[in-house]
N, C-alpha and C positions, 0 to 999 in steps of 0.2 A: 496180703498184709494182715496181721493177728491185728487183734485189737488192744495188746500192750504196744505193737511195735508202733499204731495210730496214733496211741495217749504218748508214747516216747518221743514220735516226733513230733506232736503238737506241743507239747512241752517244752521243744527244743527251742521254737520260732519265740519261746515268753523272753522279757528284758529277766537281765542276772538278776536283779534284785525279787522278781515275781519266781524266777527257778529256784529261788532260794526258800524264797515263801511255801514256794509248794512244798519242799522237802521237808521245810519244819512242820509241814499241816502233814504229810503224809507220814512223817516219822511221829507222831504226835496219836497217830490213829493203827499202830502197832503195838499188840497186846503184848504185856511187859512179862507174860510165861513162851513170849516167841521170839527170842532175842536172836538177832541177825547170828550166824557164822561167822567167827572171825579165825583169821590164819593164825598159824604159828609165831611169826614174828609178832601181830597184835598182841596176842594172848603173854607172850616175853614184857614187852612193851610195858603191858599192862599190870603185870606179876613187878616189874621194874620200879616201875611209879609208885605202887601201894606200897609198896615196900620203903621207898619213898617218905611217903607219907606217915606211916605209921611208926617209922624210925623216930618222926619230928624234925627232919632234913630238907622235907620239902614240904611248904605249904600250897595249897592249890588255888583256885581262881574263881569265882564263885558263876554259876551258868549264866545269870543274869548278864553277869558282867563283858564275860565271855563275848556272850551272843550280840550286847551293844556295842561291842567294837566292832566286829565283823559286819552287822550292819551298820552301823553309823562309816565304816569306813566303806561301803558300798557304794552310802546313798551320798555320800561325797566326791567320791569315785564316780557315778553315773549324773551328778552335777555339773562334770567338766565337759 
């Protein structure tokens, strides 16, 4: 077993809300000239929304905000 496939599964066995944590701490410590790959429908997607945006059709959502629903609905979710 590598030792990504070790940190993979040890990772696996964490509660959702600490899998969660981890990905914002490890997306958080990826340097912003190394930006992930994304496929052709993303990069569509993404061409879609700005354009979106910039037309003044569509307003967006602020990250802050974003991310405290997704957690607050976790940590109410793993409340039940």
């Amino acid at each position: 077993m590598t030792e990504f496939q070790a940190i993979l599964q040890a990772a696996t066995q964490l509660s959702v809300e600490d899998r969660l944590r981890l990905i914002d701490e490890l997306t958080a410590t990826v340097p912003e000239d190394q930006p992930p790959a994304l496929s052709s429908a993303w990069l569509q997607e993404i061409q879609r929304r700005s354009a979106e945006v910039i037309a003044g059709t569509e307003v967006g959502t602020p990250w802050e905000e974003v991310r405290e629903r997704v957690f607050g609905t976790l940590r109410t979710s793993s409340a039940n």
